[in-house]
N, C-alpha and C positions, 0 to 999 in steps of 0.2 A: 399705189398698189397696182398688182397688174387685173386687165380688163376681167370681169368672173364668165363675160361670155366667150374669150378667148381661151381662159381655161376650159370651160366647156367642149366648145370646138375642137383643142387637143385632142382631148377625149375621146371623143366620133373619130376622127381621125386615126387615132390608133388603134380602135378597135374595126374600123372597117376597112384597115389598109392601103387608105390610100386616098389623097385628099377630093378626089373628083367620084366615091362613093360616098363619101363625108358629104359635099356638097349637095348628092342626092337626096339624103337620107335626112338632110336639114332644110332642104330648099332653099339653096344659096347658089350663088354662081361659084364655080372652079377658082376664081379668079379674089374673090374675094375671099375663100376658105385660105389661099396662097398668101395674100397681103397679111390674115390674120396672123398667119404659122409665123411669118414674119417677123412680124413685128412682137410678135412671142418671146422668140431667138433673138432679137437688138435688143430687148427689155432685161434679159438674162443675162446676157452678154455670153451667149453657147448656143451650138447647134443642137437640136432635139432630133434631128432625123437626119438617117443618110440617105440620099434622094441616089437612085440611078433613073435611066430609062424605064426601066421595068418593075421596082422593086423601092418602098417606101419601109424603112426600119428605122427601130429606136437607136440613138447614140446611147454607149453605158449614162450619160448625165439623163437625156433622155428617158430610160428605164427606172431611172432613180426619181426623177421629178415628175414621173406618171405616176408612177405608186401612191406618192403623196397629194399628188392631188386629186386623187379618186378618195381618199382618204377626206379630204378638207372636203370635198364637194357634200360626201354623205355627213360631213356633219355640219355641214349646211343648210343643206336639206332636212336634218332634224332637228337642227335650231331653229328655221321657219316654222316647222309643225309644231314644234312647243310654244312660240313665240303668239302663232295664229289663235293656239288651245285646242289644235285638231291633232293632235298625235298620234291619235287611233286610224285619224281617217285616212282611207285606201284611195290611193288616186298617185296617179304617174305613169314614166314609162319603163314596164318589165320586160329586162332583155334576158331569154333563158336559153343556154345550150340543151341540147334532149340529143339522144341516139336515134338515129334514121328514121326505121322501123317502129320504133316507141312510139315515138313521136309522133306518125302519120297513124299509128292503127288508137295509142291511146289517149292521147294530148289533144291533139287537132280537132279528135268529134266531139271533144268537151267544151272546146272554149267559149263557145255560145253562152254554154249555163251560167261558166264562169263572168263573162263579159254582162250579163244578165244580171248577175250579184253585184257588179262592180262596174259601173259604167263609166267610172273616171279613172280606169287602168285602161292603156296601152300592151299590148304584147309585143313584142320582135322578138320570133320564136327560130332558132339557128338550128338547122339539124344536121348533126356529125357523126361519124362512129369515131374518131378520134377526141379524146378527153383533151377537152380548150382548158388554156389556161383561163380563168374565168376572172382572175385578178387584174390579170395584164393586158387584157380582150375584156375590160369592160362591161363583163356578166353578171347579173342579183344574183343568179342560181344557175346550176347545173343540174340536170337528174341524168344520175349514171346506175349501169348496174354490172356492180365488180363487189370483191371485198374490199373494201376503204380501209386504209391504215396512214392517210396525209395527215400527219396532225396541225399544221398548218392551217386547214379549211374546218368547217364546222358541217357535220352530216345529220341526215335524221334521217331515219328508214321509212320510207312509205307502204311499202308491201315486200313480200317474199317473195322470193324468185325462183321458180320448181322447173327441175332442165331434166328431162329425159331419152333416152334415147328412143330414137322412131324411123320409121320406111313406110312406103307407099306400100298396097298392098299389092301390085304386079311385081316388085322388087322381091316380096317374100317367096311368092307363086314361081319367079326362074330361080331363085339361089334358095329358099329354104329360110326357116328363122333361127336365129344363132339359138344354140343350147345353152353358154355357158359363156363368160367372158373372154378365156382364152379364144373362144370359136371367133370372136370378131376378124381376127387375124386373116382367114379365109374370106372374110366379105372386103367392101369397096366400103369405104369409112372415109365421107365425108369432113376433113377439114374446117374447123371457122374459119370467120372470114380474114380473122390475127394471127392465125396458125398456131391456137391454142392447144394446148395440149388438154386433153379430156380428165377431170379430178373428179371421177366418181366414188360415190360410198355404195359399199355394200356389207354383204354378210362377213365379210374378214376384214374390213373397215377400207381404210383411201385405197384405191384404183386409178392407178395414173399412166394415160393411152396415150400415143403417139399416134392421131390418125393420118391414115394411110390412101389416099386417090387420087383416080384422073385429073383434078380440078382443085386449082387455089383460084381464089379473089378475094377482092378489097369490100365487096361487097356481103353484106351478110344475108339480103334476099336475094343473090343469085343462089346462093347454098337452100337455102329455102324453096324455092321453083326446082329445081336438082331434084332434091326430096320429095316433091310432089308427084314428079315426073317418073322416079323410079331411076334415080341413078343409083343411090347406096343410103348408107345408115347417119345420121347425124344427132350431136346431142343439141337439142333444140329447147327453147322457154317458151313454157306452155301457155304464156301472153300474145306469143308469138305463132302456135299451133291450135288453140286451141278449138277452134269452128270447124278444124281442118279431122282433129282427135275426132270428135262429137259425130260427124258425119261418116267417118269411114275413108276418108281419104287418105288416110295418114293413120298407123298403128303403135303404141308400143313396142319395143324391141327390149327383151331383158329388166322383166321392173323391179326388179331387185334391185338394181343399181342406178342410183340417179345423180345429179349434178350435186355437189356439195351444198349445203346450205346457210353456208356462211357468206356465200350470194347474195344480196338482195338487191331492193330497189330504193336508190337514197335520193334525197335531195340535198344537193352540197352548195355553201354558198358563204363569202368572204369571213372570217371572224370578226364580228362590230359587237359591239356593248349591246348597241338598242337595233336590234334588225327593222329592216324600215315594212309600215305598215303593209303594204302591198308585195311586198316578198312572202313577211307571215303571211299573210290571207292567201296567196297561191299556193304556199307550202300543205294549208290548213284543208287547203280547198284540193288537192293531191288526196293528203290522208282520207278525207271523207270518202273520197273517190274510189281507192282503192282499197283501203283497209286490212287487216292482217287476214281475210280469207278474200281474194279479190275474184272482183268477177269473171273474171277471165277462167278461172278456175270450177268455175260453177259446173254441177254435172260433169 
């Protein structure tokens, strides 16, 4: 049979692109994460990775034979914990994708409590505004906030997601506050940072905007700092706004009409029979967190 720490190794490897991040993140030498992959690829008798200079990918045999063995691994891993009698118990290492933003304003000042609950969990907490593959990139969970329609993956909604439109209030004091939704047209209308287009509801139901300004990025807190600053109007998540709302920094613009609410905030993560203990408990320990009226939203 082949070595189960080389499959391991695999693993790391594909998920951090590259074998001498592998080596890091395991505390190996380069050289021996290289002899592993190796001796990987003689045992199969196939190459799993197309090596250049610059750039470490999967071969299609490659992509096939990662799948599965993130598959065998998790159920390895819960054939120990039944095997031990501990199946409930929380303990490993949880790798989660999060959105930038999220992540640094909601995720990161909690982990303390969390790590407090659960001292035999690890974190490697990834922050993207791009949606990882979480299968292929070696991820327990993802938390994204979109409408989900993968049926592929498994979701559970953590909280709702309330998106309004807002400006600074020197922005209202030179241009004036929009009346009506056509008036947006005449202001400077901040862009996301995916050049989304704006699916508000209102009084005559979906409202779908093409915003219009100075300023695209990749980023969604440059758009954020913009807004504060008084460049123009943007539809913003009030997880994202909302210390900024409370103080006066930052106003409503138009509250008739807000982000769709078919929005929320999910946790997404592999479909498995038995989800592994320390997935649930971060999921659980999310919910608690946020709740269907979240704090952020308070006052």
């Amino acid at each position: 049979m082949t070595n189960l720490a080389d499959l391991e190794i695999f693993t790391h490897v594909v998920a951090s692109g590259s074998m001498s991040a592998a080596a890091r993140e395991l505390g190996l030498q380069p050289a021996i994460i290289s002899k592993r992959i190796k001796r990987l690829e003689e045992r199969l008798g196939t190459r799993l990775f197309q090596r250049t200079t610059r750039q470490l990918s999967l071969t299609e045999a490659g992509e096939g034979f990662h799948e599965r063995v993130l598959a065998a691994l998790a159920g390895i891993e819960e054939a120990e914990a039944y095997v031990a009698g501990r199946s409930g118990e929380v303990r490993g290492r949880l790798k989660i994708s999060a959105p930038t933003s999220f992540g640094r304003m909601h995720i990161a000042p909690h982990l303390k409590t969390f790590f407090d609950l659960y001292p035999s969990v690890t974190v490697h907490l990834v922050l993207s505004d791009a949606f990882q593959d979480i299968v292929a990139e070696g991820f327990d969970l993802a938390i994204r906030i979109a409408e989900l329609d993968d049926s592929s993956l498994v979701a559970r909604r953590l909280a709702p997601v309330r998106r309004i439109l807002c400006a600074a209030p020197d922005y209202i004091a030179r241009h004036g506050m929009p009346e009506t939704i056509e008036s947006l047209s005449e202001h400077v209308c901040l862009p996301a940072h995916n050049n989304a287009h704006w699916h508000l509801i209102g009084p005559e139901g979906l409202v779908t905007l093409k915003p219009e300004g100075p300023l695209t990025t990749n980023s969604s807190e440059v758009i954020r700092e913009t807004v504060l600053a008084g460049l123009g109007i943007a539809l913003r998540s009030t997880w994202d706004i909302g210390p900024e709302l409370r103080s006066g920094a930052l106003v409503q613009v138009l509250p008739d009409y807000e982000g769709s609410s078919r929005v929320g905030l999910f946790a997404v993560y592999p479909s498995r029979q038995h989800l592994p203990a320390k997935t649930r408990a971060f999921i659980d320990f999310l919910v608690d967190l946020y709740g269907p009226e979240p704090y952020w939203d308070a006052g």
